[in-house]
N, C-alpha and C positions, 0 to 999 in steps of 0.2 A: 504494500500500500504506500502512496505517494503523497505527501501534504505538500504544497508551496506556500510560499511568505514570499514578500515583496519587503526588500529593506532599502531605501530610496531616502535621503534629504527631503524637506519639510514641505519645498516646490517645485521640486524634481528637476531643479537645474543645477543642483550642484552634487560633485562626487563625492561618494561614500569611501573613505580611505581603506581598502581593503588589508594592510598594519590594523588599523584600530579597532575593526570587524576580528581581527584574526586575536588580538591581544584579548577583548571582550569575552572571545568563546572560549580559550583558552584559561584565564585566569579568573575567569570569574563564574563559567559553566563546566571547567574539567575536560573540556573537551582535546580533543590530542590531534593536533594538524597532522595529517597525510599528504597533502603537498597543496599549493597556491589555491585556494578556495577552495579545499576537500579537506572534513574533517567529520570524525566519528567515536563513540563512547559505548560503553555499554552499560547499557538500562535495566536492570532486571535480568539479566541474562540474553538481552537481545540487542545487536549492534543498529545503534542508530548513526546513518553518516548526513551530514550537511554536504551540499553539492554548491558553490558559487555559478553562477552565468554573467560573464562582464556585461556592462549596457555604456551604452553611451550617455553623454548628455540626454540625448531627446529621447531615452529609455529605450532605446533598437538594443535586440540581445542575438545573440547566436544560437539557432537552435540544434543540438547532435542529431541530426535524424539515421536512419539503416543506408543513404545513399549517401550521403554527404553533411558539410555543416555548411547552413544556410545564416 
């Protein structure tokens, strides 16, 4: 099962420092980087991982799909 969150600046024009995202989960939820915007814990015995997607200013993201990344 998949949940999303949007974590985005107050007017969606400015960038969320992905350092300060990464420090936040890390020191403050336990969480253990896996590498630049992946990172995962275990909950009860069951691994939960965070997945980053960069976006731009005007919030465009890259999506992985089975052909290609768009």
């Amino acid at each position: 099962m998949y949940d999303y969150i949007s974590i985005h600046s107050n007017d969606y024009t400015k960038k969320v420092k992905s350092g300060l995202l990464e420090q936040y989960l890390t020191s403050n939820l336990d969480f253990e980087k896996v590498r630049h915007l992946t990172f995962c814990k275990e909950l009860h015995g069951d691994r939960i991982w965070l997945r980053g997607i960069p976006a731009d200013l005007d919030g465009n993201y890259a999506i992985h799909t089975l052909d290609s990344v768009e």
